[in-house]
VOBABA-948810 format. One record per residue (C-alpha): residue number from 1; residue in three letters; chain; x, y, z. Coordinates in pm, whole numbers, plus 50000, padded with zeros to 5 digits. Example, Ala and Ser with C-alpha at 12.3 -4.5 7.8 and 13.67 -1.06 7.14 Angstrom:
BEGIN
R  gukol  rose  lumpa     px     py     pz
R      1   ALA      A  51230  49550  50780
R      2   SER      A  51367  49894  50714
This chain:
BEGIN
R  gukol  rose  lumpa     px     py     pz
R      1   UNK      A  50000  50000  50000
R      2   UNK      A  50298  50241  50004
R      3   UNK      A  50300  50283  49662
R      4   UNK      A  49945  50527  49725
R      5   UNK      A  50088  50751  49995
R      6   UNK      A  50119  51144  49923
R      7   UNK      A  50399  51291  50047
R      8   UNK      A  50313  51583  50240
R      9   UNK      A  50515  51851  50451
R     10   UNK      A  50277  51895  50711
R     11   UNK      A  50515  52039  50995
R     12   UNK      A  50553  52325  50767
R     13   UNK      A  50202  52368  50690
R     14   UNK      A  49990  52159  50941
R     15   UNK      A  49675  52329  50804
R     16   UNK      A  49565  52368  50450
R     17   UNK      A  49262  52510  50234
R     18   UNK      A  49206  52557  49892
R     19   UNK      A  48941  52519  49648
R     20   UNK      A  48959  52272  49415
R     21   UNK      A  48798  52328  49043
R     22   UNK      A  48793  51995  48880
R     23   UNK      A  48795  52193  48481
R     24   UNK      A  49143  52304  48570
R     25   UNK      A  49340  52020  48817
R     26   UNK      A  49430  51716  48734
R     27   UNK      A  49125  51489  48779
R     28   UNK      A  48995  51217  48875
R     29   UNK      A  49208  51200  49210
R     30   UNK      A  49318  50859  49201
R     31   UNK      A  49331  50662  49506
R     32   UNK      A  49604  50749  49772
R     33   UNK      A  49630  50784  50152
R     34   UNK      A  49859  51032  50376
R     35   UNK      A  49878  51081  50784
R     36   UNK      A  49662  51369  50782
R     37   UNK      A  49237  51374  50792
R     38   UNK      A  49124  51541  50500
R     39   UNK      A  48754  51724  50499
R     40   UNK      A  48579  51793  50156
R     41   UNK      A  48280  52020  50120
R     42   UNK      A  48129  52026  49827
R     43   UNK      A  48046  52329  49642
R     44   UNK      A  47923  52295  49324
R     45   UNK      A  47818  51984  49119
R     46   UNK      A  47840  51612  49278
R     47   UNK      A  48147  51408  49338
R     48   UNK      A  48181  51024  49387
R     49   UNK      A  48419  50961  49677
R     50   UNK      A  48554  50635  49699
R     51   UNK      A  48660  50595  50118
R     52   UNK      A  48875  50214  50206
R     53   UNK      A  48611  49992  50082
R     54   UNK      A  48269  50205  50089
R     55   UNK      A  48154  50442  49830
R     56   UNK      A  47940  50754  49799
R     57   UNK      A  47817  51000  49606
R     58   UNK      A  47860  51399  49712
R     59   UNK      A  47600  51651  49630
R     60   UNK      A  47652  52064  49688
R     61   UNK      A  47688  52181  50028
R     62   UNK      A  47768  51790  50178
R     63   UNK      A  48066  51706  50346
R     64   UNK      A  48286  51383  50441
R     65   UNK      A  48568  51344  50606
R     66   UNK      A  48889  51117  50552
R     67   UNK      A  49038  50958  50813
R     68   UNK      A  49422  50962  50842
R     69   UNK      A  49603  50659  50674
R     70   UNK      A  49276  50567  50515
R     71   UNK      A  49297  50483  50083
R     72   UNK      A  49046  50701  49881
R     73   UNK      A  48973  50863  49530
R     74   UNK      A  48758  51131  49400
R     75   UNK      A  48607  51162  49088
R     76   UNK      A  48289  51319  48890
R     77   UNK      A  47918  51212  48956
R     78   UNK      A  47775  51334  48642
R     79   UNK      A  47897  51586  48326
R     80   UNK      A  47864  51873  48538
R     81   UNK      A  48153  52144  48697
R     82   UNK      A  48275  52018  49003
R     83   UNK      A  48422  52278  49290
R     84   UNK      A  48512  52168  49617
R     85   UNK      A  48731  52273  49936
């Protein structure tokens, strides 16, 4: 399972937010882990979040959280944009 982890520096930065615009990042978010939770709040359009072995889809204004050390992907619902943070 190594071979998913995303290097972070997270003594450096041991908070981060930014808004992710799936039209202009490299998507879908394949599966990885890290040692840091990881909260997504959907803000526009619906997301499929794949979490260890359960699945779900993401509509605007949910949220889910990833636990630390946990494997999980992200990618689109429908056609539509898809903006989260």
């Amino acid at each position: 399972m190594s071979f998913l982890f995303e290097k972070s520096n997270s003594l450096n930065t041991p908070i981060e937010c930014f808004i992710f615009d799936a039209s202009r990042e490299v998507f879908p978010v394949r599966p990885h882990w890290h040692y840091f939770c990881e909260v997504i709040y959907i803000l526009e359009g619906s997301a499929h979040m794949q979490y260890n072995d359960a699945s779900f889809i993401l509509k605007e204004k949910d949220m889910i959280l990833f636990h630390p050390r946990t494997v999980h992907s992200i990618s689109a619902a429908d056609a539509g944009s898809l903006k989260y943070a």
